[in-house]
Every structure is written in C-alpha cells, then in structure tokens.
N, C-alpha and C positions, 0 to 999 in steps of 0.2 A: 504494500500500500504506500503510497506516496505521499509528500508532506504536505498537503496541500490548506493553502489559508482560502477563508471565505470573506471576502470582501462587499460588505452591501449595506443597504439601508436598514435602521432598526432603531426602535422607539427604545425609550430608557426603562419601559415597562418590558418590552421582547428579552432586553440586554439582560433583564432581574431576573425574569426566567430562565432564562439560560443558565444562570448563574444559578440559583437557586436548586435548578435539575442536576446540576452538578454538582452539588454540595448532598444534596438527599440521594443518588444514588450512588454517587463517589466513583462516578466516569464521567471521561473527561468529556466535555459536547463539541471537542474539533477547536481548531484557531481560526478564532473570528476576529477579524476589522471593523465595525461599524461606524457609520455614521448618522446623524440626526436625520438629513436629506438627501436626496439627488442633488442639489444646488451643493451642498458640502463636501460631496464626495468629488465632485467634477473639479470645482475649485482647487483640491487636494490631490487630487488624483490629472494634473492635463492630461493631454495628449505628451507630452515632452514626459512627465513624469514617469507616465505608462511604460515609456518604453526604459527610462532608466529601471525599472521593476524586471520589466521583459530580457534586458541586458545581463541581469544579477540572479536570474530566475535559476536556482540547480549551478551557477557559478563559483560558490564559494567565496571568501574572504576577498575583495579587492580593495585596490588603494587609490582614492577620489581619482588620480592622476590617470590608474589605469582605466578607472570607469569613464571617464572622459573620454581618452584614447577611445577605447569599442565603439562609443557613440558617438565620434568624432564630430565631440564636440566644447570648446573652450573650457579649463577648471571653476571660474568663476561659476559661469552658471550653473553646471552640473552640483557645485558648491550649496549654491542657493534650493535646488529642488531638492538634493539627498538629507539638508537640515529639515524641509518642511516633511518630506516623508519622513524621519528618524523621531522626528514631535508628534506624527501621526500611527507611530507604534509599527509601522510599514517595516523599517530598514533595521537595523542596528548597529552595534558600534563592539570590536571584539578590542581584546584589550591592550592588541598592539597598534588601536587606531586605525584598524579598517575596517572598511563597510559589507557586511551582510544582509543579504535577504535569507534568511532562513527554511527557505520553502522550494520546494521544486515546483510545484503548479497553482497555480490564481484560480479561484472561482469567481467569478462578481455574479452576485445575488440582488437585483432587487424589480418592481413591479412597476409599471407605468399603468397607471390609472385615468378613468376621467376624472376629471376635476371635480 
C-alpha cells in the first residue's frame, strides 16, 4: 500500500470526527490535509505549487537549490511556495535542512456543488 495523503475540503466538524474515530477505535483514518474551502485550498495549493508537490512526490529528501533545479525554476520563488506549503503541513523540513514530501501519491478530495 502506498503512502498516500488526502488532500480536500472539510468542515472543523468533518476534521473532529475524524479525529474523534481515531481516538475510539485506535486506527489511524489515513493522512489528511484539509482545508476550510475551495477558495483556501486553490490559494495554497496554485498551479506552481502543485507541481513543486508533483516534483517531491516519492523523491525523497531535496535541497531548495535542487528542487529548483527539477523545476527549472529560480531559488527565490521556489523559496517563497515550499515556506507556504511547509505552514500548510504539505512539505516538511528533515533535520539537515531539506525539504520532504512524505508521501508517494496525492489524492485531492472534494465536491463542487450548486450554490
């Protein structure tokens, strides 16, 4: 089975349950990312971001410079997205200083409704 994070929308009520079902049966309910909205995740998640995620996906430990490099594309900015994903519990940070995704496959979960 593969490591896979579930990435989507969820109310802070969904999030308690989750939580709650995990704590009463004492398994785990999977690695999940949420956020409040569509609007919050799109913001967090661009298009540029996406793909630094897509880049690190099953990659292992890299060093901003080389994540740049793949994505050929400038340190600054790469700089600026890996901080907002690493605040969004997305990326992480191991303890010689480089960047992980922990995960080998993305799911993005969530439902477009009428309004």
């Amino acid at each position: 089975m593969k490591n896979v994070v579930v990435i989507g929308v969820a109310s802070r009520a969904e999030v308690n349950a989750r939580f709650l079902r995990a704590v009463e049966t004492g398994k785990a309910q999977g690695a999940y990312r949420s956020f409040e909205s569509t609007t919050e995740l799109w913001q967090t998640i661009s298009p540029k971001r996406w793909l630094v995620l897509q880049a690190m996906t099953g990659a292992g430990a890299l060093s901003l410079r080389e994540l740049a490099r793949r994505l050929e594309r400038d340190v600054k900015g790469v700089h600026t997205d890996v901080h907002i994903l690493l605040n969004a519990g997305l990326l992480d940070k191991t303890d010689e200083g480089k960047i992980i995704f922990p995960f080998d496959a993305v799911h993005v979960d969530f439902m477009l409704q009428a309004a």
